[in-house]
C-alpha positions as CSV (number, residue, x, y, z in Angstrom):
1,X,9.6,-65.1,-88.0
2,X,12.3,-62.6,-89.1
3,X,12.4,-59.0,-88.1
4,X,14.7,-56.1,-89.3
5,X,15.3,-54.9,-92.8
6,X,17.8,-57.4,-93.8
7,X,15.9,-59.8,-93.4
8,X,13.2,-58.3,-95.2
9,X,15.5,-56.9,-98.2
10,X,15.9,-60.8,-98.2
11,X,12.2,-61.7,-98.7
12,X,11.6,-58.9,-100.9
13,X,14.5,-60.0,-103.4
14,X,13.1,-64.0,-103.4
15,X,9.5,-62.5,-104.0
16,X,10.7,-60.4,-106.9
17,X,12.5,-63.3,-108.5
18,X,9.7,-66.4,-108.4
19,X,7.7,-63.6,-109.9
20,X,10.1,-62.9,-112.6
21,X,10.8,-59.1,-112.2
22,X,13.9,-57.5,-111.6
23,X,14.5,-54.5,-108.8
24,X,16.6,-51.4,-110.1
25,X,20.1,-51.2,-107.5
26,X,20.4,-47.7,-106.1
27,X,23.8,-47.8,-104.6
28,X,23.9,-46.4,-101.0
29,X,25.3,-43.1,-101.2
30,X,24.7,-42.2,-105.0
31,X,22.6,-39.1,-105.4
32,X,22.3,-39.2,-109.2
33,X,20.2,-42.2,-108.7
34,X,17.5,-41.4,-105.9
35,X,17.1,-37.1,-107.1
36,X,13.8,-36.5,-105.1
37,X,15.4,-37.8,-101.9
38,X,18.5,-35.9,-102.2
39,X,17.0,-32.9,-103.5
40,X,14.8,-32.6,-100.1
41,X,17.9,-33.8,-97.6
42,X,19.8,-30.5,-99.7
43,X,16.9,-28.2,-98.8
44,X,16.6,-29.5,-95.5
45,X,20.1,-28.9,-94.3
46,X,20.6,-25.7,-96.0
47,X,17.2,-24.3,-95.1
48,X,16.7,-25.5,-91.8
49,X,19.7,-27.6,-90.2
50,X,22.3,-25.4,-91.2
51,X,20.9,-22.5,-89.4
52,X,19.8,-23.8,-86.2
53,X,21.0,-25.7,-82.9
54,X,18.6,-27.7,-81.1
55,X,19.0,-28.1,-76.7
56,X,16.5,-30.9,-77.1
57,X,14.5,-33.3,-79.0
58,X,11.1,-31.4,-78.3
59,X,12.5,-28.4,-79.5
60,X,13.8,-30.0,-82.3
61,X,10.4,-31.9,-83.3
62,X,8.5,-28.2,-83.1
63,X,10.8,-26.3,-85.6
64,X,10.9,-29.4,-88.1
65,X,7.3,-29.7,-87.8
66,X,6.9,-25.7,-88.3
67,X,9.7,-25.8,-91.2
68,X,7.9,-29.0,-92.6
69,X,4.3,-26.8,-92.6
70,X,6.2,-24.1,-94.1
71,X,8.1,-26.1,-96.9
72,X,4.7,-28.1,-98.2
73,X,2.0,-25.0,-97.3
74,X,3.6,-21.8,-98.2
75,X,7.1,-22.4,-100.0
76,X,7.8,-22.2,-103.5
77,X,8.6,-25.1,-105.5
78,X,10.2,-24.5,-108.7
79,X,8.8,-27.8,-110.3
80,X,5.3,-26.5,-109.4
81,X,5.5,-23.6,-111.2
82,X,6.4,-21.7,-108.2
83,X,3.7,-23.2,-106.0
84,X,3.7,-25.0,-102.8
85,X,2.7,-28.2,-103.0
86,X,-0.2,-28.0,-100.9
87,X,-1.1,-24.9,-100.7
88,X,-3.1,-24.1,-97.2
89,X,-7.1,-24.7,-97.5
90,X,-9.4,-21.7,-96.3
91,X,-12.1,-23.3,-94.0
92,X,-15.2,-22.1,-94.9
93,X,-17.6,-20.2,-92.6
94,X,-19.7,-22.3,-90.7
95,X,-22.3,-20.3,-90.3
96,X,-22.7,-17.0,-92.7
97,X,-23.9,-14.2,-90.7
98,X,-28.1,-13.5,-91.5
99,X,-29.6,-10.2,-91.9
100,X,-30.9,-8.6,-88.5
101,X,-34.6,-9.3,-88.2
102,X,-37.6,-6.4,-88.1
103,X,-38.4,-6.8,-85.0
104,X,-34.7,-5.6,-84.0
105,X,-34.8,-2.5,-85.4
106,X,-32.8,0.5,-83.9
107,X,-33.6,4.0,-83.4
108,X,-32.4,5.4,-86.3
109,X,-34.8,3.1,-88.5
110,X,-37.8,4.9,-86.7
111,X,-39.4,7.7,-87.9
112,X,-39.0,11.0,-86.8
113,X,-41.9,13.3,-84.9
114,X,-41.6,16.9,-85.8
């Protein structure tokens, strides 16, 4: 069996061929032909890497996780018409609060002796 993505680039390239397709090349390194990819890696550095330096790894997984919330939740996108792509989901009550019963009544709701 062969492991690693050489390999696999191999396999991938015989399967396209015996079924008579053709793969598009992106060559490593051009960002004019992978946009999406680059675009992100831009905002990434300039919005995040740029500006911080991480002392360790779990410190840099929690403010990429935070940044990665903030960039798909909350952050504009320009191709969305200025929406995040997924926008954060109010959860809805579990349980909607019910009227107090008559039997609860307080002191105010009781009539007055004169």
């Amino acid at each position: 069996m062969c492991y690693g993505p050489e390999f696999i680039a191999k396999a991938v390239r015989n399967w396209i061929a015996a079924i008579g397709a053709r793969s598009a090349f992106i060559e490593p390194g051009s960002p004019w032909e992978n946009g999406y990819c680059e675009i992100f890696n831009s905002r990434l550095r300039d919005e995040l890497l740029n500006g911080e330096i991480f002392y360790s790894l779990a410190e840099a997984r929690i403010i990429i996780e935070k940044w990665r919330c903030h960039y798909n939740t909350k952050r504009p996108h320009s191709s969305l018409g200025y929406r995040p792509p997924a926008p954060a989901v109010m959860a809805w009550p579990a349980a909607l609060p019910q009227p107090a019963s008559p039997a609860t009544s307080t002191i105010a709701d009781k009539p007055t002796v004169h």
